[in-house]
VEXTITOR-641075 format. One record per atom (N, C-alpha, C, CB): residue in three letters; x, y, z. Coordinates in steps of 0.1 Angstrom, whole numbers, plus 5000, padded with zeros to 4 digits. Glycine has a CB too. Example, Ala and Ser with C-alpha at 12.3 -4.5 7.8 and 13.67 -1.06 7.14 Angstrom:
ALA513249435078;ALA512349555078;ALA513249675078;ALA511349555090;SER512849785071;SER513749895071;SER512950005079;SER514149945057;
***
This chain:
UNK821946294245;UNK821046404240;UNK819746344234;UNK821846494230;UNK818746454236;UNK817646334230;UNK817246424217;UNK815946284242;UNK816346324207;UNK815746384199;UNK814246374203;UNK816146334187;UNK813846474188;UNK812246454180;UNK812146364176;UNK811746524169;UNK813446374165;UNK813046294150;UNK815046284146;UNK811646444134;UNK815046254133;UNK816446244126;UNK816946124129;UNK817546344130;UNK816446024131;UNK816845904128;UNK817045834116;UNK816145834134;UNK818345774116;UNK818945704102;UNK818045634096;UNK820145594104;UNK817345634087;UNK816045564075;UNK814945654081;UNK815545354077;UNK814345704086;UNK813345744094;UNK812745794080;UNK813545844107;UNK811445764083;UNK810445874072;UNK809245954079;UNK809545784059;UNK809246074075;UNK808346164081;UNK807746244073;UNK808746234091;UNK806346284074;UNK805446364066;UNK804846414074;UNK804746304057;UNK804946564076;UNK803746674080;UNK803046704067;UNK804246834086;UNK801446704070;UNK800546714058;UNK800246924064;UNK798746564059;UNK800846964051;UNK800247154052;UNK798847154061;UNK799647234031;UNK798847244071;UNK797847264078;UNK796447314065;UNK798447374090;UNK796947384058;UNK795747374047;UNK794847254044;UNK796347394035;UNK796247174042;UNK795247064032;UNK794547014049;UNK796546894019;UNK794846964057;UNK794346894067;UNK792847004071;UNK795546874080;UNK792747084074;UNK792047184073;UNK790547184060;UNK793247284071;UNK790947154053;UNK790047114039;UNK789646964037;UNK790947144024;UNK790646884042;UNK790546764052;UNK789146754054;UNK791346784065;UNK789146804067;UNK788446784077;UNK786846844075;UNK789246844087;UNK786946954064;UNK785747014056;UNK785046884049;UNK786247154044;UNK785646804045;UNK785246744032;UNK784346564041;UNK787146724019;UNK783546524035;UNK782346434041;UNK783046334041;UNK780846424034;UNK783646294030;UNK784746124028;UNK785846154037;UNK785546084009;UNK786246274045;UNK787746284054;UNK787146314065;UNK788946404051;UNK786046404067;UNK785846444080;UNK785846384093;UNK784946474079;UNK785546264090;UNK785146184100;UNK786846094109;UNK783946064091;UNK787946104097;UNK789146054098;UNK790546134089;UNK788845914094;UNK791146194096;UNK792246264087;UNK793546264094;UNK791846404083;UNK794346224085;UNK795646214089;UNK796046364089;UNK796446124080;UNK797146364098;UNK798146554102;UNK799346504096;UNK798646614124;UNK800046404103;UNK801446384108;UNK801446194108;UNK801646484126;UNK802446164098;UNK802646004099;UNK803946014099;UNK802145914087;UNK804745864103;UNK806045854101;UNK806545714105;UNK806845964109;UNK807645674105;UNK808445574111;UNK809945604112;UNK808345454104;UNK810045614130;UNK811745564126;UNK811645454136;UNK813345694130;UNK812745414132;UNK813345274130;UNK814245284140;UNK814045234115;UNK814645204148;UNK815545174162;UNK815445314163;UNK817345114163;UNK815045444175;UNK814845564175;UNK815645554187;UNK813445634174;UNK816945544190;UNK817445564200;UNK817845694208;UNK818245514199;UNK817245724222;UNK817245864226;UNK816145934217;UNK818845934223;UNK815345874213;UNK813845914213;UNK813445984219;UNK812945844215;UNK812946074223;UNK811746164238;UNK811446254228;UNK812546264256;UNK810046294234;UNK809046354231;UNK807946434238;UNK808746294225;UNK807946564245;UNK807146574252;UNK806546744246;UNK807946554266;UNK804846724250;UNK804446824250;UNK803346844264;UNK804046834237;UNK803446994269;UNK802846984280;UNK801447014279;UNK803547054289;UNK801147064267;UNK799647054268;UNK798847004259;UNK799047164269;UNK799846854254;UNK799546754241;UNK799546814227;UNK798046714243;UNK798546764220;UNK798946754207;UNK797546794207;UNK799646624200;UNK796746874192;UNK795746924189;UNK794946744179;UNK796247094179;UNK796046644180;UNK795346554172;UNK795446454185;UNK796146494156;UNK794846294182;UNK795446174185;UNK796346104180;UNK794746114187;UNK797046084192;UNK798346014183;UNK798645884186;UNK799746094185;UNK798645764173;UNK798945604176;UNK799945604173;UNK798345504171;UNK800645494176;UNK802245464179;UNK801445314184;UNK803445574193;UNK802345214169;UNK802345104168;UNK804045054170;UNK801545074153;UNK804244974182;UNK806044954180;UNK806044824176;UNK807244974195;UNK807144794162;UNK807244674161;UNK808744604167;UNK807044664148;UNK809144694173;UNK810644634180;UNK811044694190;UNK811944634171;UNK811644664200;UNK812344744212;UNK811144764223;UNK813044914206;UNK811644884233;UNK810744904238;UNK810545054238;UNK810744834248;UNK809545154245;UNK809345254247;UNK808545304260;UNK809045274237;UNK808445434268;UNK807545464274;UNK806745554270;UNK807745474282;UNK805745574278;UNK804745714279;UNK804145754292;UNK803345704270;UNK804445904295;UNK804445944304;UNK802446014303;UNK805946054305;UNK801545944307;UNK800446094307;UNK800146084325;UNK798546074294;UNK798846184322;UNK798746274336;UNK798546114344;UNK797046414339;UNK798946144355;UNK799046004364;UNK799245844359;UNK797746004371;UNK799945854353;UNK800245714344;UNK801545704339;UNK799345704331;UNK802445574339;UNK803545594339;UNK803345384326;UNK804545644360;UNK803545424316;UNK802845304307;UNK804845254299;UNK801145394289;UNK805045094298;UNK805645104290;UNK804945044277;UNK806745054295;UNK805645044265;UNK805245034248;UNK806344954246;UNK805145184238;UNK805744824241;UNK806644684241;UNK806444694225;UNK805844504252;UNK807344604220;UNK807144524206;UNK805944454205;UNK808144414204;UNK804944424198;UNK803844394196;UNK802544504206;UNK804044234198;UNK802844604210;UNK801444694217;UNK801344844204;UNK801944774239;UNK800444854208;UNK800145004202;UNK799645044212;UNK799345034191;UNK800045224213;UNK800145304221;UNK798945424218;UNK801445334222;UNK798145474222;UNK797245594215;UNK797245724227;UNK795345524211;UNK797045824229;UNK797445914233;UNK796646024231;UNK798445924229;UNK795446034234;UNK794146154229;UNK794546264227;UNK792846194239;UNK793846314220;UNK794546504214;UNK794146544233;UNK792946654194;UNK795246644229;UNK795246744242;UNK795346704258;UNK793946824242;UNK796146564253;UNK796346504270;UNK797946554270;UNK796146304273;UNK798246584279;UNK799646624281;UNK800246464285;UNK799746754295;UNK801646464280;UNK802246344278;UNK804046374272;UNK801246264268;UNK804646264278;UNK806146244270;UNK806146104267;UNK807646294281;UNK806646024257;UNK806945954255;UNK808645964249;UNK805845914250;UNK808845844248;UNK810445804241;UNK811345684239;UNK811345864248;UNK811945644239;UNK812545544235;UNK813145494248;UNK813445564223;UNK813945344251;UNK814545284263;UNK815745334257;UNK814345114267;UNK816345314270;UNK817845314264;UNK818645204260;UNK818645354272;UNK818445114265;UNK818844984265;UNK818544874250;UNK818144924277;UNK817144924246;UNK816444814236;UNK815744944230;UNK815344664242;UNK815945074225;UNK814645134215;UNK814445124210;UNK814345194210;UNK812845154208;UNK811945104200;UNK811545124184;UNK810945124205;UNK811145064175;UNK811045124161;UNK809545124158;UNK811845044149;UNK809245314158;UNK807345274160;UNK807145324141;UNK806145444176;UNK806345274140;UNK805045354132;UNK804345464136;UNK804045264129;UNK803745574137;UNK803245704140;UNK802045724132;UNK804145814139;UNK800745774138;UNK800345884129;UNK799545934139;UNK799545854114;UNK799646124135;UNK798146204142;UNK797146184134;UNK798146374142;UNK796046154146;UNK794746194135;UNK793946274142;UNK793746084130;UNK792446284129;UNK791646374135;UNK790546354133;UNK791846474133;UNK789146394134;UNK788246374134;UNK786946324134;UNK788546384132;UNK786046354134;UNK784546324143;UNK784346174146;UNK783046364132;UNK785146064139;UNK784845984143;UNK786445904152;UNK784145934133;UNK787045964157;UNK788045894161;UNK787945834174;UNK789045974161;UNK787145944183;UNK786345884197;UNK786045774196;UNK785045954202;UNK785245704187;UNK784245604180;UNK785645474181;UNK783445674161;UNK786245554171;UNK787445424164;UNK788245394177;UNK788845494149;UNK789045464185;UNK789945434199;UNK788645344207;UNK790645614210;UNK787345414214;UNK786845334218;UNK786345164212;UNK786045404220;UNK786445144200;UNK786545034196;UNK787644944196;UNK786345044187;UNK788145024193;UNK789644894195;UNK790444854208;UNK791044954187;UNK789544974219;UNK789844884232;UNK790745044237;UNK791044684230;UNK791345124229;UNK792145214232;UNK791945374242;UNK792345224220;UNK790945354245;UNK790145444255;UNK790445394269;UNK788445444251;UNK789845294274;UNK789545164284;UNK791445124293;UNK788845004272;UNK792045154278;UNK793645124283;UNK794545194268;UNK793944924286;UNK795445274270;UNK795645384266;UNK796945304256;UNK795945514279;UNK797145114264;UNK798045054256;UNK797544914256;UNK799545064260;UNK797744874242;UNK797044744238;UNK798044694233;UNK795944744229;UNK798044514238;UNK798444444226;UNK798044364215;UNK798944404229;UNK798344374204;UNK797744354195;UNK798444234188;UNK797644464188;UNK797744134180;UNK798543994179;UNK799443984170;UNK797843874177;UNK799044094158;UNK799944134148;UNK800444234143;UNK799544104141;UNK800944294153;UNK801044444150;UNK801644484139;UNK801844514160;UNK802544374128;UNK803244414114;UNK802144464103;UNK804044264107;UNK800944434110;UNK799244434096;UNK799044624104;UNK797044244102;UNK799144634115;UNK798544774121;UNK800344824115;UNK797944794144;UNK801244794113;UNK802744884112;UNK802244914090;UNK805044724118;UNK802144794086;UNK802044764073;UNK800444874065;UNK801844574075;UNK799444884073;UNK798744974069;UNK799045134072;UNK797744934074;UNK799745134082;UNK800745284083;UNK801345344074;UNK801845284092;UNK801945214071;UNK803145244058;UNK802545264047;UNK804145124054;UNK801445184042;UNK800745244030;UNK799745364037;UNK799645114022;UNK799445394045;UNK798545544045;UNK799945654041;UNK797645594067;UNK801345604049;UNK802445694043;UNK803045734031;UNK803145664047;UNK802845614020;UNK803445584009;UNK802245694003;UNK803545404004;UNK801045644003;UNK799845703997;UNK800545923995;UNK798245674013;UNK800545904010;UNK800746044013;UNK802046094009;UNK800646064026;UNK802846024009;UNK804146064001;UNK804346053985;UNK805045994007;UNK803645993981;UNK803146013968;UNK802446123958;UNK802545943967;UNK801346213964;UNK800546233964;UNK799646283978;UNK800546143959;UNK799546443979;UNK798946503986;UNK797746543985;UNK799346573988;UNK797146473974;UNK795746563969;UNK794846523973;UNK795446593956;UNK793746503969;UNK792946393978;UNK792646273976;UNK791846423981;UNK792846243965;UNK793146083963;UNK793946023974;UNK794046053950;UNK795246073976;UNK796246033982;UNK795746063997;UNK797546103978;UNK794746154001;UNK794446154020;UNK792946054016;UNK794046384030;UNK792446054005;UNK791545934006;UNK792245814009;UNK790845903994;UNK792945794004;UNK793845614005;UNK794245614022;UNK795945593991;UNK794745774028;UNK795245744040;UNK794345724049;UNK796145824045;UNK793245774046;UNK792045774056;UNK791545624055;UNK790845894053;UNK791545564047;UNK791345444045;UNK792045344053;UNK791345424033;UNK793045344048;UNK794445274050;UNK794345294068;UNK796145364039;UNK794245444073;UNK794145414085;UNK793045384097;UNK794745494087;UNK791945404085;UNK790545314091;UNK790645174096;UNK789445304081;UNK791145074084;UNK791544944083;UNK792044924095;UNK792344914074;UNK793445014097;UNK793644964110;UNK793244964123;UNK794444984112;UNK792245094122;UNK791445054136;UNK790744934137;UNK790345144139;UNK790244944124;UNK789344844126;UNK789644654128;UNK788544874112;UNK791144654118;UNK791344534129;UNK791744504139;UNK791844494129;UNK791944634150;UNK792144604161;UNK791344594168;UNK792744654166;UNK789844694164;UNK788744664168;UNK787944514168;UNK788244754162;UNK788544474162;UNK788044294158;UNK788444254162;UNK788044214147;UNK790244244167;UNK790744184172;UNK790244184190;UNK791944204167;UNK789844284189;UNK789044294206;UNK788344164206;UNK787744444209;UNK787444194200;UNK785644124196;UNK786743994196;UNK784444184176;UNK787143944194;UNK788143804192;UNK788343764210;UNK790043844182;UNK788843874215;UNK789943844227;UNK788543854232;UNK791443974232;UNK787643934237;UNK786443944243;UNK785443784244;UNK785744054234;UNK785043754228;UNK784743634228;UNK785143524235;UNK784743614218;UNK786943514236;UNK787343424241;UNK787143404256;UNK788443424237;UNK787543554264;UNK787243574274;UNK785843514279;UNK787343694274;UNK784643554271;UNK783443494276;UNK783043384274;UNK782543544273;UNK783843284263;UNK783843144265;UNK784343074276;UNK784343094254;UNK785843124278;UNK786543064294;UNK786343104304;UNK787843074296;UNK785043204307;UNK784143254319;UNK783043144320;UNK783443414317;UNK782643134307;UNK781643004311;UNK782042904314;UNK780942964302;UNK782642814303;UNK783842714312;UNK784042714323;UNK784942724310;UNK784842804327;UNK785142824343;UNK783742764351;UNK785343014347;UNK782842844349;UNK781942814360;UNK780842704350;UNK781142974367;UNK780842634344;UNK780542504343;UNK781342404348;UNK780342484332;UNK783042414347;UNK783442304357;UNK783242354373;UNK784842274353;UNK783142434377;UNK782942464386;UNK781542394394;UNK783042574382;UNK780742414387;UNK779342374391;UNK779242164388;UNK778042484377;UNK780442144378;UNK780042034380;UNK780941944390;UNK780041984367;UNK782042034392;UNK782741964405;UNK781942004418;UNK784442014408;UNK781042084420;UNK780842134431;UNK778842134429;UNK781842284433;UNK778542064428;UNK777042024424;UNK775942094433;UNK776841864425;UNK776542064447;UNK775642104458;UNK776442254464;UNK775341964470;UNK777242354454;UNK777342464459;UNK776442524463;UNK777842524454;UNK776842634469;UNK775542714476;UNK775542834472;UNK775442734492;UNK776842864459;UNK776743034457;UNK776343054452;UNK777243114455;UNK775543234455;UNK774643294446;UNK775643324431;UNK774143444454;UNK774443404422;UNK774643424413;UNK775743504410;UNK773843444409;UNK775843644418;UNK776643734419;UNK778243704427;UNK775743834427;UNK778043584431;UNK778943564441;UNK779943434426;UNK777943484458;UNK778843394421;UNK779743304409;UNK780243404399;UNK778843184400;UNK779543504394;UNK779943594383;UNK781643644393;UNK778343754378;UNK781443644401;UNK782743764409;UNK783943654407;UNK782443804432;UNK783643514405;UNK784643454408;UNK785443464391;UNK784143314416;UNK784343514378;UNK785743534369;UNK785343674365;UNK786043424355;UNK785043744372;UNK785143904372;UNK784143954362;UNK786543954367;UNK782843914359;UNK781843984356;UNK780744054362;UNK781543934350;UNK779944084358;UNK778744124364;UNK778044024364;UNK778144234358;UNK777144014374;UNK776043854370;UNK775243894359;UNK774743794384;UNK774544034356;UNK774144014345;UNK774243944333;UNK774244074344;UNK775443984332;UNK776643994320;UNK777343824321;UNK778244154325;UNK777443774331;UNK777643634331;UNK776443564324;UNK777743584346;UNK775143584333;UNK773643514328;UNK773543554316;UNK772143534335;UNK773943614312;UNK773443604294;UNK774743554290;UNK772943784284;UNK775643554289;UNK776743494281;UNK776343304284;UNK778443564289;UNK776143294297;UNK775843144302;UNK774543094294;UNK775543134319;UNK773443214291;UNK772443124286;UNK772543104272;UNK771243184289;UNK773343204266;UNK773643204251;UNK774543054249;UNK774743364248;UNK775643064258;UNK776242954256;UNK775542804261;UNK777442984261;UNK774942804267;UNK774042654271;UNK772942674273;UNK774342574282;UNK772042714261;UNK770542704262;UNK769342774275;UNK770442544263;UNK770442774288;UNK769742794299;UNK770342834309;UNK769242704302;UNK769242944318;UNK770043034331;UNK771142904339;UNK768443094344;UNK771742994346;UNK772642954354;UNK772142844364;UNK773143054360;UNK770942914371;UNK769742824383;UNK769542694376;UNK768042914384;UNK768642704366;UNK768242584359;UNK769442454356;UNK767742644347;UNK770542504352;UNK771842394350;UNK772542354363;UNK773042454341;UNK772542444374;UNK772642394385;UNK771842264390;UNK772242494391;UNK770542304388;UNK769342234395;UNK769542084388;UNK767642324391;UNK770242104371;UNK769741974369;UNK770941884371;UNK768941944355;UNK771941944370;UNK773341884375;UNK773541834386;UNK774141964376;UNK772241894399;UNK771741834413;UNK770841714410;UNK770941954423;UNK770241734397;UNK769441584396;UNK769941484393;UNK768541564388;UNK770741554383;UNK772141404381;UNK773041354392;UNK773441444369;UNK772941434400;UNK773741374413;UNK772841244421;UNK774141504425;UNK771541364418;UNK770341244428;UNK770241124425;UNK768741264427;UNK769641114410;UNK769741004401;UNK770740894398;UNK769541044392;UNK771940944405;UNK773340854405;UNK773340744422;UNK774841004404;UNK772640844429;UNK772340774441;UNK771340724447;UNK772640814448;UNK770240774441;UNK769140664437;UNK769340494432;UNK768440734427;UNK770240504419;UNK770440424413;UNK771740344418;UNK770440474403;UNK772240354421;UNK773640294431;UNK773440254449;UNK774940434430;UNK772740354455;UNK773040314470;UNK771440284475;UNK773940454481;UNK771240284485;UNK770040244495;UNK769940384500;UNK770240124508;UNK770340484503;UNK769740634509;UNK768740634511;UNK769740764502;UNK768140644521;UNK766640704527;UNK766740834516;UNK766540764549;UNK765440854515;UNK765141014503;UNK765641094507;UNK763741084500;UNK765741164522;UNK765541284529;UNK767241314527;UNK764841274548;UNK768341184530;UNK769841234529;UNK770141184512;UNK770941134543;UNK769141124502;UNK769641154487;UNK769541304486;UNK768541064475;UNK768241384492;UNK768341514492;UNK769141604494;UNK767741544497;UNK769841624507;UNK770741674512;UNK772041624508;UNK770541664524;UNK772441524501;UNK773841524493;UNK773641574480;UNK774541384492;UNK772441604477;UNK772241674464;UNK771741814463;UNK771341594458;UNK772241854478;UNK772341984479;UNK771042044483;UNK772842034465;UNK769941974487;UNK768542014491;UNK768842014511;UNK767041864483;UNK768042114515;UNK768242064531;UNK766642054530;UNK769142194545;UNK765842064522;UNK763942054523;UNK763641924513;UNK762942224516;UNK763641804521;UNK762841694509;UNK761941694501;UNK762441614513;UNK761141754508;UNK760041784496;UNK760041904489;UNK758741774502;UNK760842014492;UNK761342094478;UNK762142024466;UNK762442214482;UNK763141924476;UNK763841844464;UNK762641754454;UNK765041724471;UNK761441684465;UNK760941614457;UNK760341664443;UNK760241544463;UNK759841734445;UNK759041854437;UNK759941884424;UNK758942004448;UNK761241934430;UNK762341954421;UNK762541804411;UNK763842004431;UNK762441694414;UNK762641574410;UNK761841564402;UNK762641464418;UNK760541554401;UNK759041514397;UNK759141584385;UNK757641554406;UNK759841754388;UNK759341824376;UNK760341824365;UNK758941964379;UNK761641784365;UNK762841714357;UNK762541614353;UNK764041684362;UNK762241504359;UNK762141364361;UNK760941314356;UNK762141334375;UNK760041414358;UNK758441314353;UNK757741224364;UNK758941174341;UNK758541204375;UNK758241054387;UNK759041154395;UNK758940864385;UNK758341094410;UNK759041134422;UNK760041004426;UNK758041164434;UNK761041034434;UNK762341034436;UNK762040824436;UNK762941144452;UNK760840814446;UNK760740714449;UNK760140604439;UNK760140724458;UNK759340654432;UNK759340594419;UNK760140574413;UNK758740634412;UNK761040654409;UNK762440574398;UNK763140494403;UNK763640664393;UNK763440534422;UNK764040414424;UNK764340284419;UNK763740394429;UNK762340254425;UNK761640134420;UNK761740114406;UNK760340124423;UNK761540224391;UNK761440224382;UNK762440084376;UNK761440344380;UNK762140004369;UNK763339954361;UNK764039984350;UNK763039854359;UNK765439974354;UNK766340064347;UNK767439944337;UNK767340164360;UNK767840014332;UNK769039934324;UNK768539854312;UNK769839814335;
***
């Protein structure tokens, strides 16, 4: 048989539609207000469904077991370490496994800025996230709850609105974290890339595809991270190839060119002179070492 709610330890708080209501009037809540918080703990036979959602958004942080959620065309599971968010007025069921159920943290919320807060923390984009510490997003729940179970007045929905700001907001950072990393091992990527493959021939758009960006969005992350467009590190990574066989073999100019990725000698030379200072033939001769 399934439940709502009535799980052994569980704690649950509906806040009076009044106070949420006065809530939501007031400039320090408006923007963020708790309805409905709770935790139970192993919720076995969990389910939960409403068919034309909930009037709030609802997060569900699980720190153990597992869980699903049913919304329109989406069929998501909710692991130990994800949080789950669920926009007001999307129709949805969620519930517990049978096998391993899950023990979530809960709260509805509301208000002008929540659009803002889910789109930050990644929770718009994908409706389930994982997060690296979900005991800090379970642990700020528990105090927006404590607050509120203490204390309904507005002290007590000040602390929860807080308490549950915090936690957007570290998840929202924790994005900006995972993101950063992402765009450091995109660059990477295609710097070893370019240095194993010197005289590649691919375009820009064609290198961004290979770790799933836009080339835009590549060339500025690439120039941020090494001083200089993509073209330009190419080009001189082709001079260091030149200059390695200049300095080591006998090559006529025309095939130092063409293993350095030029099929036009005198584009390469040009390209040499203006890195280099000297054309190709001069350094040759130049004395080195």
């Amino acid at each position: 048989m399934y439940r709502a709610d009535g799980f052994k330890d569980q704690r649950l708080l509906v806040i009076p539609a009044t106070t949420v209501a006065t809530a939501i009037q007031s400039p320090l809540t408006s923007w963020l207000t708790v309805s409905d918080i709770g935790y139970f703990p192993k919720a076995a036979s969990h389910r939960r469904r409403r068919a034309a959602g909930a009037p709030q958004t609802i997060i569900i942080a699980c720190t153990q077991g597992v869980g699903f959620c049913w919304l329109p065309n989406k069929r998501l599971t909710v692991s130990a370490g994800q949080v789950l968010a669920i926009p007001a007025d999307t129709p949805h069921e969620y519930g517990a496994s049978e096998s391993a159920p899950w023990s979530i943290w809960w709260a509805h919320v509301t208000g002008t800025s929540v659009p803002d807060l889910l789109n930050a923390a990644g929770l718009i984009e994908q409706p389930v996230i994982d997060v690296r510490d979900v005991w800090s997003i379970a642990t700020l729940i528990d105090e927006a709850l404590t607050a509120l179970e203490r204390d309904l007045s507005r002290p007590g929905l000040l602390h929860a609105t807080g308490a549950l700001a915090h936690a957007f907001m570290l998840m929202a950072a924790e994005r900006r974290l995972r993101a950063s990393a992402s765009a450091a091992d995109a660059v990477e990527t295609i710097i070893d890339y370019l240095r194993l493959h010197p005289t590649s021939r691919l375009s820009g758009g064609e290198l961004a595809s290979r770790v799933g960006l836009s080339e835009s969005y590549l060339s500025a992350l690439f120039r941020q991270s090494t001083g200089m467009g993509i073209l330009q590190y190419q080009t001189r990574r082709r001079m260091s190839l030149a200059r390695q066989l200049l300095d080591t073999t006998d090559l006529p100019i025309n095939l130092v060119a063409i293993e350095s990725g030029y099929d036009d000698p005198l584009y390469f030379s040009r390209q040499f002179r203006h890195i280099q200072g000297m054309s190709p033939t001069d350094y040759r001769a130049h004395a080195k070492g």
